[in-house]
N, C-alpha and C positions, 0 to 999 in steps of 0.2 A: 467553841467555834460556832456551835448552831446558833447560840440566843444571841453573839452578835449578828449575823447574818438575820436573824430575826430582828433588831434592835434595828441596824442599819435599813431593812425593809421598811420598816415602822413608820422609820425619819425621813426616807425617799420617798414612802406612798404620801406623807403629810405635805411636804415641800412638793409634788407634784400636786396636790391640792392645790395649796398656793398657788404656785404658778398660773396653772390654769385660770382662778380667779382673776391673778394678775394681767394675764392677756385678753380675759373675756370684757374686764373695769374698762382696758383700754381700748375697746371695740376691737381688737385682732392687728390693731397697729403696730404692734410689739411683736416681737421675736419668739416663736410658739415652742420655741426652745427650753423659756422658761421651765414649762410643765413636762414636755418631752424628752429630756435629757435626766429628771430625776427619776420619771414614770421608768424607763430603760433599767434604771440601778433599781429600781424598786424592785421591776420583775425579775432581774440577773440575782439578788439579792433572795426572795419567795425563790426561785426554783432551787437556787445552793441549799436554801435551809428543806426546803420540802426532799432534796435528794438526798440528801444526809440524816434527815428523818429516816426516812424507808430501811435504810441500812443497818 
């Protein structure tokens, strides 16, 4: 359960790269969604795995 929650963090912080790239190419005419909705699972995704760490 941690190394996905690691794995998925991994693939959400990379796809939030993206994103962001993708809306900055567009000069901000796009939907900032892109980057902000994977950025969200990224960090929901880091805190599960770093809580389950501690434990």
């Amino acid at each position: 359960m941690e190394k996905a929650a690691l794995i998925l963090g991994i693939i959400f912080f990379i796809l939030t790269l993206i994103g962001s790239g993708y809306v900055i190419l567009n000069h901000g005419q796009v939907n900032a969604g892109y980057a902000v909705i994977p950025g969200t699972w990224a960090m929901i995704c880091f805190s599960f795995y770093r809580r389950r760490r501690q434990n």
